[in-house]
C-alpha positions as CSV (number, residue, x, y, z in Angstrom):
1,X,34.6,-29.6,-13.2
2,X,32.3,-26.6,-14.0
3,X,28.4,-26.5,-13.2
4,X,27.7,-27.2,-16.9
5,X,29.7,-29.9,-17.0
6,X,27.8,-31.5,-14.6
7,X,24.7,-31.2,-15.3
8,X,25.7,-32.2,-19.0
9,X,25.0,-36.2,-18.4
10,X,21.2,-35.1,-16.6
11,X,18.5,-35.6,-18.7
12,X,15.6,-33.8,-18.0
13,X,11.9,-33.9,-19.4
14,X,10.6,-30.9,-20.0
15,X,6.6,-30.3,-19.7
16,X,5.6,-27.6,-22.4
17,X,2.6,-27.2,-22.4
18,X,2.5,-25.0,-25.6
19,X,2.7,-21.6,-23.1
20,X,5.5,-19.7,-22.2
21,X,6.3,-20.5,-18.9
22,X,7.1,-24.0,-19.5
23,X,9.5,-23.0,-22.9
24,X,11.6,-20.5,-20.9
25,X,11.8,-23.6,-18.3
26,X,13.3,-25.7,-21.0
27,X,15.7,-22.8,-22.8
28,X,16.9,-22.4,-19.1
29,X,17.5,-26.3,-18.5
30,X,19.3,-26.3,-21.7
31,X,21.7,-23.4,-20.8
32,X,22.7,-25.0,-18.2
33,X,23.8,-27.6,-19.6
34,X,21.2,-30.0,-18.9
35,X,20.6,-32.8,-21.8
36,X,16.5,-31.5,-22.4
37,X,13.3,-33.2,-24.2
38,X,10.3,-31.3,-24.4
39,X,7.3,-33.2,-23.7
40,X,3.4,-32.3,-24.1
41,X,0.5,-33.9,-21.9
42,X,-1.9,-34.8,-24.3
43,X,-4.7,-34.6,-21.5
44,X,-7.9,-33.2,-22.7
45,X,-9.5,-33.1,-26.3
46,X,-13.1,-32.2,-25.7
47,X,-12.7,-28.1,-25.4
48,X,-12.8,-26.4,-29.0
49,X,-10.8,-23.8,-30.3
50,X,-12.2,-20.7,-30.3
51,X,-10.3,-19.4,-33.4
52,X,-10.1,-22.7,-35.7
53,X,-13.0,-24.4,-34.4
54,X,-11.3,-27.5,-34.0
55,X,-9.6,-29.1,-30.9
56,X,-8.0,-26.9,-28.3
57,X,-5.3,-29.7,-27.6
58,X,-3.7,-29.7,-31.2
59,X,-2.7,-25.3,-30.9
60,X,-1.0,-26.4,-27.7
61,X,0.9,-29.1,-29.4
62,X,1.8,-27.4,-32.0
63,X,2.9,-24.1,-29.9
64,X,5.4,-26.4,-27.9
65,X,6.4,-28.2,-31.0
66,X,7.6,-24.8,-32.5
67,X,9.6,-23.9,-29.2
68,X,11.3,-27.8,-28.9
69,X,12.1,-26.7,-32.8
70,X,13.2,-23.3,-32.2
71,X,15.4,-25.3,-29.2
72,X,16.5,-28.1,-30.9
73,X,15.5,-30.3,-28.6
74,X,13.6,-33.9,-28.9
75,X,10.0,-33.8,-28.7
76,X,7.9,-36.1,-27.7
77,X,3.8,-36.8,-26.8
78,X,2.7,-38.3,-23.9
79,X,-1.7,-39.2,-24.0
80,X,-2.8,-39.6,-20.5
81,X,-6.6,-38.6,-21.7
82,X,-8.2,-42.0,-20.1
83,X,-6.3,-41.2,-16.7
84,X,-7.2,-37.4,-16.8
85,X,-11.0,-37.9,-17.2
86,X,-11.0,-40.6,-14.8
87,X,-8.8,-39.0,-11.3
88,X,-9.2,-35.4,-12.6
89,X,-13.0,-34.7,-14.5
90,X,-14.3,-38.0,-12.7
91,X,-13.7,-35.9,-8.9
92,X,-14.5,-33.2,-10.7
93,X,-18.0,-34.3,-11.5
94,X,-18.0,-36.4,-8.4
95,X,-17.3,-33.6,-5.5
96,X,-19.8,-31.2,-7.5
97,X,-22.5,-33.8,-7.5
98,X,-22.0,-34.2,-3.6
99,X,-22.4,-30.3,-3.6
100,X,-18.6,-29.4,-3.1
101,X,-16.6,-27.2,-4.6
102,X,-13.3,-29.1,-5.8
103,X,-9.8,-27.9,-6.8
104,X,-9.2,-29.9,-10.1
105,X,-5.7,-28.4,-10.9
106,X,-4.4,-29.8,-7.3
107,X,-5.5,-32.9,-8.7
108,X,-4.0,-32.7,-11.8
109,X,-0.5,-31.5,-10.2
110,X,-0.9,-34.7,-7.7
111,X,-2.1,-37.3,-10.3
112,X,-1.0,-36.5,-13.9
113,X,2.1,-34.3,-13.6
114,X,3.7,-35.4,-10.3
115,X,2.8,-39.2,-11.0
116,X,2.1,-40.1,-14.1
117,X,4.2,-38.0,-16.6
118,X,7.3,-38.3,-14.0
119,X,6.8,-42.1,-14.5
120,X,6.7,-41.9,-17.8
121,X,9.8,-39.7,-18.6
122,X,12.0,-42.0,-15.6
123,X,11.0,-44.8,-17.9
124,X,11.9,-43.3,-21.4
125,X,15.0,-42.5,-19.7
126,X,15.0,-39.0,-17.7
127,X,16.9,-38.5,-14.6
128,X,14.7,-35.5,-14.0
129,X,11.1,-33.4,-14.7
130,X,10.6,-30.1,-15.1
131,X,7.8,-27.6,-15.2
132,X,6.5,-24.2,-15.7
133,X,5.6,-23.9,-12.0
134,X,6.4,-20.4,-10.3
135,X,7.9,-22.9,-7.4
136,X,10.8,-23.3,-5.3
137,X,13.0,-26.5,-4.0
138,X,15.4,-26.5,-1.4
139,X,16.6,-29.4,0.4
140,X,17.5,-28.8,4.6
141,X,20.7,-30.3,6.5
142,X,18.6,-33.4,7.1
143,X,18.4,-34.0,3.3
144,X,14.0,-33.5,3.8
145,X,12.9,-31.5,-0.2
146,X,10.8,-28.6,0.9
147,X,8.5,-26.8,-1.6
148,X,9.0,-23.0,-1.3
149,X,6.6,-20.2,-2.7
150,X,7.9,-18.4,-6.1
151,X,9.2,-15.5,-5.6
152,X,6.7,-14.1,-7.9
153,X,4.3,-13.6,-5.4
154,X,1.2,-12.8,-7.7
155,X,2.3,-15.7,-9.3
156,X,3.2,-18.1,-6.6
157,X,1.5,-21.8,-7.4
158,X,2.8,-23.7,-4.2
159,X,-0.6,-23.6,-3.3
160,X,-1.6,-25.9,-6.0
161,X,1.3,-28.2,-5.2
162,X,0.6,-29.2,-2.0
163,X,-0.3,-32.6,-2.5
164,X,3.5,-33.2,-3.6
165,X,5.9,-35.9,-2.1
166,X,9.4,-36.2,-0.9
167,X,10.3,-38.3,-3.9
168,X,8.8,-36.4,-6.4
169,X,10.3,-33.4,-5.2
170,X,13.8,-35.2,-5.3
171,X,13.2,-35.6,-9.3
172,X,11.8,-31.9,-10.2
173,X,13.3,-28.7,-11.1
174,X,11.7,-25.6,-11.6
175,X,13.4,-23.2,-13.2
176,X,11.5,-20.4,-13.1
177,X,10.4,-20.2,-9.6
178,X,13.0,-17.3,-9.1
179,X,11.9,-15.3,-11.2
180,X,9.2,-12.6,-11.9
181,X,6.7,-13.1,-14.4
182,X,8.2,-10.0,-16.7
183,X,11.7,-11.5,-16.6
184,X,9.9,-14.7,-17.9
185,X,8.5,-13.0,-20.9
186,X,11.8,-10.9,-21.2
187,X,13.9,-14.4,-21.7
188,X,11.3,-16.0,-23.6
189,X,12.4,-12.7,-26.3
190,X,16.2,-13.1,-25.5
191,X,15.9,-16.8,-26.2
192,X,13.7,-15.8,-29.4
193,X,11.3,-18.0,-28.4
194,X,7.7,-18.6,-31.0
195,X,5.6,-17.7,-28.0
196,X,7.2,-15.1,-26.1
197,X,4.2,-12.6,-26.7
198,X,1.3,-15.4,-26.1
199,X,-1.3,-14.7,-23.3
200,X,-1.1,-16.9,-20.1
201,X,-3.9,-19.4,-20.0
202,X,-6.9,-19.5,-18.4
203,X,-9.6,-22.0,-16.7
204,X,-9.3,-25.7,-15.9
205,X,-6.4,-27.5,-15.6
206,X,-6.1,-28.6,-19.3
207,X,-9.3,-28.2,-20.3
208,X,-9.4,-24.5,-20.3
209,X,-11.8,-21.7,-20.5
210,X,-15.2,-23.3,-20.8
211,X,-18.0,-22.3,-19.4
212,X,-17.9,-24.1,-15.8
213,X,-22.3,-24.4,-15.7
214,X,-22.1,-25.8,-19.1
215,X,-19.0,-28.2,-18.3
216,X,-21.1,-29.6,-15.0
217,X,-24.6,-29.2,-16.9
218,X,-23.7,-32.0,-19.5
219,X,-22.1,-34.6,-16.9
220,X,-24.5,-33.9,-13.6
221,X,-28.2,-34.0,-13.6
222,X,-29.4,-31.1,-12.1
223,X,-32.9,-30.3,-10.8
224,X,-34.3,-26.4,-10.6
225,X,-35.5,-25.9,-6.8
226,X,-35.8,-23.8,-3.7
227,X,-34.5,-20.6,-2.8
228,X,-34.5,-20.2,1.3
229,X,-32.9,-17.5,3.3
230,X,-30.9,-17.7,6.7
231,X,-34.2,-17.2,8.2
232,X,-36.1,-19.9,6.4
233,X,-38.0,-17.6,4.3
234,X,-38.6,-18.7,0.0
235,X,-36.7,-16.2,-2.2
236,X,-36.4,-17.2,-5.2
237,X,-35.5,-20.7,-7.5
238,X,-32.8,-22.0,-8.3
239,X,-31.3,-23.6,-11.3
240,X,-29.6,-27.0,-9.8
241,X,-27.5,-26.5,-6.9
242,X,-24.5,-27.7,-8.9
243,X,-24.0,-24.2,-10.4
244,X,-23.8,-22.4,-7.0
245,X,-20.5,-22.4,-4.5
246,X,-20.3,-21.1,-1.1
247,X,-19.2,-17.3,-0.8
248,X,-20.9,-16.7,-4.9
249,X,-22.5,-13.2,-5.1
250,X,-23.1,-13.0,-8.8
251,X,-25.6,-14.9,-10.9
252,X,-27.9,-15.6,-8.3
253,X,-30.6,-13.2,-10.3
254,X,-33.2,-12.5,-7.2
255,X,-34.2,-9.0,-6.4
256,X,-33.8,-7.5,-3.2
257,X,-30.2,-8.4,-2.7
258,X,-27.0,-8.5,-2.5
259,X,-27.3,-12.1,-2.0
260,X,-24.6,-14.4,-0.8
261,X,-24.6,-18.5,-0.9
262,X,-23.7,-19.9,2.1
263,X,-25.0,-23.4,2.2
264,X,-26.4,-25.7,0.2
265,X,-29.4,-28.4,1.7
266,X,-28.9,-31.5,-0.6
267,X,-31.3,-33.7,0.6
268,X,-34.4,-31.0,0.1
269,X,-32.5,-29.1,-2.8
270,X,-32.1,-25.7,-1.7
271,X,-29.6,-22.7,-1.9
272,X,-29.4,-21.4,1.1
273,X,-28.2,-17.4,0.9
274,X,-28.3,-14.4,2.8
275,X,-28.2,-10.9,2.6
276,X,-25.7,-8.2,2.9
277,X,-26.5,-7.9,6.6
278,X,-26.7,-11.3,7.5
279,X,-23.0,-12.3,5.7
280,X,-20.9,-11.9,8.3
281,X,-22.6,-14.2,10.1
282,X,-23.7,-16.9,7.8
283,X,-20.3,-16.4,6.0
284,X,-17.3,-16.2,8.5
285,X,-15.6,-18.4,11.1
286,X,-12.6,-19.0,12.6
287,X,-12.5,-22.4,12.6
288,X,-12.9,-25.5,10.2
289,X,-12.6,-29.4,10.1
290,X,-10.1,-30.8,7.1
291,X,-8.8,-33.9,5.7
292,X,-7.6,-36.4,4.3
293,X,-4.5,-34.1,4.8
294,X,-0.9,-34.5,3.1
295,X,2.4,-33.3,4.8
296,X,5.0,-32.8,2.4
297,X,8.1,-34.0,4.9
298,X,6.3,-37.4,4.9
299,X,5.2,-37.0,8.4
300,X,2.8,-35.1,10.6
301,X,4.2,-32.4,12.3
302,X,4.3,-32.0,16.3
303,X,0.5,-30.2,17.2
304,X,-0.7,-27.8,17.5
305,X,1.6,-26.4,14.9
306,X,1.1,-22.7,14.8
307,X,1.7,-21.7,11.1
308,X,-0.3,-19.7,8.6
309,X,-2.7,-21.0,6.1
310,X,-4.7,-19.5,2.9
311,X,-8.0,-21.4,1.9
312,X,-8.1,-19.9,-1.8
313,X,-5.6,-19.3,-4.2
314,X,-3.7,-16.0,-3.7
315,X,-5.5,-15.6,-0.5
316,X,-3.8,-13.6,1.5
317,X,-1.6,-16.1,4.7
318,X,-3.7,-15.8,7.7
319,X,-2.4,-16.7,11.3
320,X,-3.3,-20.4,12.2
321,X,-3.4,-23.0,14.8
322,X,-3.5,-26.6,13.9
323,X,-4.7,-29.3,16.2
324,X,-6.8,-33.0,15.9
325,X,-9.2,-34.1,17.8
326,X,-8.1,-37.8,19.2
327,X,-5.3,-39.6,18.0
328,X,-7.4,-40.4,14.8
329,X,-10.2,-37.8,15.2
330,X,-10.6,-35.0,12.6
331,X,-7.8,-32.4,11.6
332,X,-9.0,-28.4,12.4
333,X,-7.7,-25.4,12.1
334,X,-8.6,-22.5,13.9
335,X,-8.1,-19.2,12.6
336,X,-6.6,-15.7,14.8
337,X,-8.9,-13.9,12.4
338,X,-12.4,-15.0,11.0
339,X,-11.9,-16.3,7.7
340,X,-14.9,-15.8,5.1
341,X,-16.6,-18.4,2.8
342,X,-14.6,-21.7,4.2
343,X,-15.8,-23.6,1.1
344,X,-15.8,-27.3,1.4
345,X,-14.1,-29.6,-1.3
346,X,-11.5,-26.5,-1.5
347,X,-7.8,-26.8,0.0
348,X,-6.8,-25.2,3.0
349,X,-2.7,-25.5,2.4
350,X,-0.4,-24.5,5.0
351,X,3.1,-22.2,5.3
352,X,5.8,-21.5,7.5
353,X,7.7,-18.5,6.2
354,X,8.1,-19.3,2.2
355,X,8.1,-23.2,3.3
356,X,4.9,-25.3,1.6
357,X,4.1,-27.6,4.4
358,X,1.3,-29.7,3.1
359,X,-2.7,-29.2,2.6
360,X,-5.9,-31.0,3.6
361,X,-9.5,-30.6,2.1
362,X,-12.0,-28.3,3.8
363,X,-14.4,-30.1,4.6
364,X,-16.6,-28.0,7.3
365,X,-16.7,-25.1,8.8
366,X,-17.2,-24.8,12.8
């Protein structure tokens, strides 16, 4: 029996999301002789199209409708909108209101597309998901699923998988995880698919590029306040702490700078910043408290693990130790190397070698 043969009687769900990564996913599945249906996340239908005016949602649709056409492949529609604003925009709004900095597309990976649309597509039917993710599976003698970085490097999205489970890994392929981003475009044109040449997104997690003040502005009350430096002295006002994150340089419009946030004092709203020669000080540390935190082999490994770690998306891996303090106490990592702008309501997601281990939430720096 060949490979294609086998694979012939899998049927796997296919999320296009009306870009290209996800339609070279599905051309791939298909090759191989995988049974594919192309579905789109109706998720979001607030952002406007900057071109037409009109929903943002309905080019995407019709972007992956073309490529299931150009496929021949079954297309269908899946509206998780009521689910998205409530576990995605709902922490959103929530974590930024409590003066945090969240990681919405972690939450959208965990929630919607690793939970909801995989429940969905087992129950129309699939054996399998798949997605656009620049991600790797293996699975080890033991039979444990491991996430493993893409070998796309610049492209890598482990990071925003982290919060993924054993059995979810067991029911997703990624197809183009082992391959660079110009190879994807290059098969998107071999495969003549309708949006080979369009640009990669950008922004939140479904929503897209919006302006992230205005986003917050019309769902948090916000009140103008206080501008104090490390050394207690007023600089300057602010506009509502919600538009400020730990480690921001730009937009803080004060004179005498550059000025960097490093704190923000909710209960007397002020921004607390510092200048250029007080960063390194206000702003790095080798150590931080996290949690809740999620291991991806379903268990906690033995401590102190010593692996390596990134707090920001494309962050350079930095050397790491982790430990807890008591059996139930607080998870921390403590860094070889000081790490700058440890930004709570951000992920700190942990490596060894290519292998995703898990991730926690920052939640303060020590």
């Amino acid at each position: 029996m060949t490979e294609k043969t086998a694979k012939s009687g899998k049927t796997v769900f296919v999320g296009l999301s009306g870009g290209v990564d996800s339609a070279v996913a599905a051309a791939l599945l298909q090759e191989q002789g995988y049974t594919v249906v192309g579905a789109f996340m109706k998720n979001w239908s607030d952002t406007k199209d900057p071109v037409t005016g009109g929903c943002a949602w309905r080019r995407e649709k019709h972007d992956a409708e073309r490529v299931a056409v150009r496929l021949g492949i079954p297309f269908v529609v899946f509206d998780f909108e009521k689910e998205y604003r409530e576990a995605v925009v709902g922490y959103m709004v929530r974590e930024y209101a409590a003066g945090r900095t969240p990681n919405p597309d972690v939450l959208c990976n965990r929630d919607i597309k690793f939970d909801l649309f995989m429940g969905e597509a087992r129950r129309l039917g699939a054996d399998m998901i798949a997605t656009g993710h620049y991600c790797r599976t293996e699975r080890s003698q033991t039979g444990e699923y491991r996430l493993l970085a893409g070998l796309d490097r610049n492209k890598d999205q482990s990071y925003f998988l982290n919060q993924i489970t054993q059995r979810q890994l067991s029911r997703v392929l990624f197809p183009i995880g082992h391959f660079r981003k110009p190879k994807v475009r290059e098969l998107a044109r071999k495969f003549g698919l309708p949006v080979a040449e369009k640009k990669d997104s950008q922004g939140i997690c479904f929503i897209g590029k919006v302006k992230l003040g205005d986003f917050l502005g019309q769902r948090i009350e916000s009140r103008s306040g206080t501008v104090i430096d490390v050394r207690g002295r007023e600089v300057g006002k602010h506009s509502g702490l919600v538009h400020y994150t730990v480690g921001q340089r730009h937009g803080l419009g004060m004179a005498g700078g550059p000025w960097f946030v490093v704190d923000k004092d909710l209960k007397n709203n002020r921004l607390i910043v510092a200048q250029a020669r007080d960063e390194k000080k206000a702003l790095y540390s080798k150590s931080l408290a996290f949690g809740p935190v999620h291991w991806i082999a379903g268990h906690p490994p033995i401590l102190p693990l010593k692996c390596r770690a990134r707090i920001r998306y494309r962050q350079p891996l930095q050397a790491v130790t982790v430990t807890r303090k008591g059996e139930r106490g607080s998870w921390v990592a403590e860094f070889v190397r000081k790490q700058r702008a440890m930004t709570p309501g951000q992920f700190i997601v942990f490596y060894d070698g290519e292998n995703c281990l898990g991730g926690g939430v920052i939640r303060n720096r020590l």
